[in-house]
N, C-alpha and C positions, 0 to 999 in steps of 0.2 A: 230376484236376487241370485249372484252369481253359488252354484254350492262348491263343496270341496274339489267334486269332481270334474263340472266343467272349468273350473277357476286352473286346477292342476293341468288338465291338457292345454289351455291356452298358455300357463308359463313353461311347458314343453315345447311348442312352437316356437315361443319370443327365442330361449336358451336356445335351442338347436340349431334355429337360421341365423340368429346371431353371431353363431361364430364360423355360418359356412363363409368360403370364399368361393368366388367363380371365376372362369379361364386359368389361365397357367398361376399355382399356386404352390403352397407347402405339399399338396399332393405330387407336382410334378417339378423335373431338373429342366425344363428346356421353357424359358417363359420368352425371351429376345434370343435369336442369333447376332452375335456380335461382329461387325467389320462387314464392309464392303463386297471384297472379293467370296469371302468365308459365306456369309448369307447364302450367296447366290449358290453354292456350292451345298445347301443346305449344311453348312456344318461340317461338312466334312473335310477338316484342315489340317487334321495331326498331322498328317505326313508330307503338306506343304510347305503354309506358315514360314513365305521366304518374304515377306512383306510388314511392317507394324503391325496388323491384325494376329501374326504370329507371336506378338509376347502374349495376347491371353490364351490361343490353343496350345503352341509348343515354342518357348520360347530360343528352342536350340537350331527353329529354322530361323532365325533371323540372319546367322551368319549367310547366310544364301542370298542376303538382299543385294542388289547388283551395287549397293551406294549408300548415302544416306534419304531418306524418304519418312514420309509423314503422311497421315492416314487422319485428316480431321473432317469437320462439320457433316459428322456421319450421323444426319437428323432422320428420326423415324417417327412415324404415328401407326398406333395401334391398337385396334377395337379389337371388343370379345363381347360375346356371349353366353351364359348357362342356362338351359330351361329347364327345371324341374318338375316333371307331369303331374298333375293330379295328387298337391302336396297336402291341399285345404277341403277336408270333407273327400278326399278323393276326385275333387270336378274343377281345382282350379290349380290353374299352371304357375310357375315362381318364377321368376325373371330377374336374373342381374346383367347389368352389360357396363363393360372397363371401357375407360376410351384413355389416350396417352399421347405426347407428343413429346420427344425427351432428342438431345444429343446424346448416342449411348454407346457413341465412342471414340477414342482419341489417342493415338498413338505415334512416336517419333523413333527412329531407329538410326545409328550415329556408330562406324568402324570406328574402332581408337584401338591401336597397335595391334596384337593380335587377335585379337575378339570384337564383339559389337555390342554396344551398349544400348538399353531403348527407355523409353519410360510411358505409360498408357494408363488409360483413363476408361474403365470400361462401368455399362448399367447391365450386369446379366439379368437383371427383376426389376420390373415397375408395373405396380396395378392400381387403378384408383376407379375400386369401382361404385356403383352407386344402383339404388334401389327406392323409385317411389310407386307403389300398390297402394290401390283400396279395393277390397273383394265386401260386396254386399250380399248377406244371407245366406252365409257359410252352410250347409248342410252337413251333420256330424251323424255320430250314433248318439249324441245324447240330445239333439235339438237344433236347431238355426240360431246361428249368431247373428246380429245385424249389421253388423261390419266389424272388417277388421285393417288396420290401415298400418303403414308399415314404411319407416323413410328408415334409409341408411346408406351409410358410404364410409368407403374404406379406403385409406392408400398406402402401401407396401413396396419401397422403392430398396434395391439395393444397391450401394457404390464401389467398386474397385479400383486402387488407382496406387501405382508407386514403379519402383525400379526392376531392370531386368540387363541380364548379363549373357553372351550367349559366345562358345571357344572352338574352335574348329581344333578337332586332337589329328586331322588326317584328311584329305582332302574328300574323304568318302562320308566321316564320322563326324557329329558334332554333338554335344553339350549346351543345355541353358536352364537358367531361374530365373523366374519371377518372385518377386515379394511385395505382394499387393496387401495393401490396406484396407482391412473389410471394415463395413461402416450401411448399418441397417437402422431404417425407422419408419414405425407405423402407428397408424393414429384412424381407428374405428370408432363409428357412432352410431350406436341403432338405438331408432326411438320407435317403440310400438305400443299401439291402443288398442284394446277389445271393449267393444259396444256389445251390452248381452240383454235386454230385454227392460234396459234403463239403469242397468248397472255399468260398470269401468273397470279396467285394468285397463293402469301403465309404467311402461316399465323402458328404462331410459339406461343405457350405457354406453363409457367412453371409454377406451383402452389406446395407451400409450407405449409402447415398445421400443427401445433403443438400445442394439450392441455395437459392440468396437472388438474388432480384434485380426488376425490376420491371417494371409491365405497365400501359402507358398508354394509353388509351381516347379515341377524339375522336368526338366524334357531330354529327349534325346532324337537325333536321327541319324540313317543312314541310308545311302544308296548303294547297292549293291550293285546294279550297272548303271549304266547310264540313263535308261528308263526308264528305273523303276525307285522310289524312294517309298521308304516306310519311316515311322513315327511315332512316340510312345511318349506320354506326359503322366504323372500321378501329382494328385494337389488336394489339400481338407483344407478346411476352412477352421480354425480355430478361436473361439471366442474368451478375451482377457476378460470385459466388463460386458453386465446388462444390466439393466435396468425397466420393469413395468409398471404399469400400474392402472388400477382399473377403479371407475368410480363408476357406481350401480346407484339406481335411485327406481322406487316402482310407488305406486299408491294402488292397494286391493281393495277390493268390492267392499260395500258396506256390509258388516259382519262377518266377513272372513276372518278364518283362522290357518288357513292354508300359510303354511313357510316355508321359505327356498333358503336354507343357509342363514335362516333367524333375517331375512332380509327385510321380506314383505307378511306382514300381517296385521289386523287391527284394525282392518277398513282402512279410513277414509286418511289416517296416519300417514303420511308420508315419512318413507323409509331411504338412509343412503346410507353405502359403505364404501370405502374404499378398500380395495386388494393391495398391496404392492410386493411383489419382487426379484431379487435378482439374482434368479438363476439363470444357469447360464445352458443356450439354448445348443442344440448338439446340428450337424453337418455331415454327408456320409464321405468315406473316401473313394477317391473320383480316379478312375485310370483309362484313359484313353490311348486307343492304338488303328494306325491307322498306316493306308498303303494308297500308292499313288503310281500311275502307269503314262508318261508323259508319249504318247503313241507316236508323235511326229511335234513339229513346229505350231498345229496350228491346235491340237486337239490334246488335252489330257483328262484322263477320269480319277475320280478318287473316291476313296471309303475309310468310313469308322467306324469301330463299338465302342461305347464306350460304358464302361462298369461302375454304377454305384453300388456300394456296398453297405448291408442291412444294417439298424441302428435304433436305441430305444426299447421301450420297451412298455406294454399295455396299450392303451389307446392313443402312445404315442408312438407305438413299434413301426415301421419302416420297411420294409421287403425291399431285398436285395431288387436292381433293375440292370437292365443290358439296353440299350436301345443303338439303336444302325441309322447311319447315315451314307449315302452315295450320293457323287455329284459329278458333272462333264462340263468341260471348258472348251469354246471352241472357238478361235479367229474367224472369223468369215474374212477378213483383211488387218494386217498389222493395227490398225489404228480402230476396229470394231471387235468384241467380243461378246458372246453371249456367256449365258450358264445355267443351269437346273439342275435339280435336286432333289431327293427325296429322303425322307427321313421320320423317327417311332420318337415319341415324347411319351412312355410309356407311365400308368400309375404307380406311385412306390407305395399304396397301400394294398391289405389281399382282399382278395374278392367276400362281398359280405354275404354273410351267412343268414337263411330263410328262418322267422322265429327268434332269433336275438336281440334281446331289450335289453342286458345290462347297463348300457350306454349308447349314444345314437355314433351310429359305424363308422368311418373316414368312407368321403364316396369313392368310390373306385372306376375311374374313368380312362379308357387308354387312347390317345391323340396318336393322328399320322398328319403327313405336314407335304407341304412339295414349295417349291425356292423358284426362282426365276430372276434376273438383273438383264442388262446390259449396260456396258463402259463403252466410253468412248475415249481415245489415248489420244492425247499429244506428244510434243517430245520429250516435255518433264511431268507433264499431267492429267490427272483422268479423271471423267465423270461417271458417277454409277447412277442407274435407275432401278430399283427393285423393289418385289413383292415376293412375299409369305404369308402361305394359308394354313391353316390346319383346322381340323375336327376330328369329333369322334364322341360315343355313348355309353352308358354306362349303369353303373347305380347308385343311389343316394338313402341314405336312411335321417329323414329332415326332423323327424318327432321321436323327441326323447321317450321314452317308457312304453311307445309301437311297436308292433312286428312289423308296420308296414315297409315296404319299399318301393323309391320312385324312381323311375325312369329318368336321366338327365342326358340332354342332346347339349352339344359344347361346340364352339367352332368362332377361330381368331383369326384377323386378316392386319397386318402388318407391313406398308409401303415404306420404302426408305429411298434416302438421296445421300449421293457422299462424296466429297473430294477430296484428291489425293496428288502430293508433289514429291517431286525427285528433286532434288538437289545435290 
């Protein structure tokens, strides 16, 4: 028969892993690079952004477009992994891995009298990730479990998409907004069993998440000579509505009296609740600034920082981030281009602390990344080919009411295709 104590550490495991995520997530700002050119460039656009891909970095480069143009079927597939060392008895490893295949971006940009107008369709998030384990004769400090088995999946997609206006005040100086329609929904399901010496615990949860609300972009740029432009955007994301809700269901050991929130107890009783609701979820504000050195015809370099700023508070607190991005563009011939990149997708949580059990820690993971594309031009249209990698390691704290801490190794590989016409 399962007792209080080891009944407690298994619903520590279900609750903790249950609501980690793995690859780019609420931990991190950078899960997709958006747009064609921009990818390659790892990101680093602020101060270009003379193409559709510019209404979501800096919408004030678009008056620099040579015309009107359109930036569509910018399809991507993209895998991730997280390993958590040594989560179960300290001997066995945790695995989740996303995979994705989305259009995740779309953009048209349109002169009308003295400004240019654009309208874009962007996925800066999509993860859908998935988890099936069965670990046999767990070793603990309190005994061998004789399995533990564990299915779940998760998917967390985010939508941007609406208008954008962009003014030339000088032929040096320009102005621009977007006002994008933000539009979030996620939908998690973890079911887990403990097999204990012919006893049971299971415990079952779905969670539904959906906000609305919206995300307004001001940019600006300037070139001070002729080869050198810089670039500065600030944008939050603001949410009008949300809505969650969580439906929990477990059955515990026969004769337990162990309770999680009056959920599960009473044996063999099967327990459900439902959570719901709607508050409204917070977003940090975003400033990005960026510089661009166009060297000659065939070659230009460019770089960003870009600043989120801290937010929240308790186990939902936020640490301020900066992360850096540099990228180089180079013709080999008018109608060939390369590009690469590099770039910091840094943790917004702080580093956890040795001995802390109040609650299980946000893991702390910090990602570097590097871009790579090539296009190919025609006279009104271009094809892209690109890839983006990243990893990086870290810590994780997996088990509620533990001091322990586990080691998590992380690393996302993202190929894109995209084509692009002048008109």
């Amino acid at each position: 028969m399962l007792t209080k104590s080891r009944l407690s550490l298994a619903i520590g495991i279900i609750i903790a892993l249950g609501s980690h995520s793995a690859s780019a997530d609420q931990y991190h700002y950078i899960n997709m690079l958006v747009g064609d050119r921009a990818a390659g460039l790892a990101g680093a656009y602020t101060a270009v952004s003379d193409d559709p891909t510019g209404l979501f970095y800096n919408p004030a480069g678009i008056v620099y477009s040579p015309g009107s143009s359109l930036t569509g079927s910018m399809n991507t597939y993209q895998e991730s992994k997280a390993s958590y060392k040594n989560v179960l008895g300290g001997q066995h490893d945790w695995d989740r891995s996303s995979s994705t295949f989305l259009p995740n971006f779309f953009g048209m940009v349109q002169p009308m009298g003295a400004g240019t107008v654009g309208f874009s369709y962007a996925v800066p998030n999509s993860v859908v990730e998935d988890q099936d384990q069965t670990f046999d004769n767990i070793s603990t400090t309190i005994g061998t479990a004789n399995k533990f088995i564990i299915n779940f999946n998760n998917t967390d997609s985010t939508y941007n998409f609406g208008p954008s206006y962009a003014y030339k005040l000088s032929p040096d100086l320009s102005i621009g907004a977007t006002l994008y329609f933000h539009y979030r929904q996620q939908q998690r399901i973890a079911n887990t069993i403990l097999l204990y010496n012919g006893d049971r615990y299971w415990y079952n949860e779905y969670l539904e998440i959906e906000e609305r609300g919206i995300r307004p972009i001001l940019g600006a740029m300037w070139s001070p000579t002729e080869k050198i432009s810089l670039g500065a955007s600030i944008s939050q994301t603001n949410i009008t509505s949300s809505k969650a809700a969580s439906h929990q269901s477990c059955i515990g050991a026969n004769g337990s009296t162990y309770t999680t929130a009056d959920l599960c107890q009473n044996g063999n009783v099967i327990r459900h609740e439902i959570i719901a609701s709607d508050a409204k979820g917070e977003y940090p504000l975003t400033m990005n600034f960026g510089g661009a050195w166009f060297a000659n015809d065939a070659l230009m370099v460019s770089a960003d920082m870009n600043y989120y700023e801290a937010y929240g508070t308790g186990v939902d607190a936020r640490d301020s981030v900066i992360n850096l991005a540099i990228g180089s563009e180079y013709y080999l011939k008018p109608s060939l281009a390369l590009r690469a990149g590099f770039y910091t997708d840094f943790a917004n949580t702080p580093e956890l602390q040795q001995g802390f059990t109040a609650y299980n820690q946000p893991e702390n993971i910090d990602l570097y990344g590097i871009s790579a594309s090539i296009s190919h031009f025609t006279r009104n249209s271009s094809l892209t080919f690109g890839l983006v990698y990243n990893s990086g390691s870290g810590k994780a704290q997996i088990i509620s009411g533990s001091t322990a801490l586990q080691d998590v190794e992380m690393e996302s590989i993202g190929i894109y295709i995209a084509a692009s016409y002048a008109y």
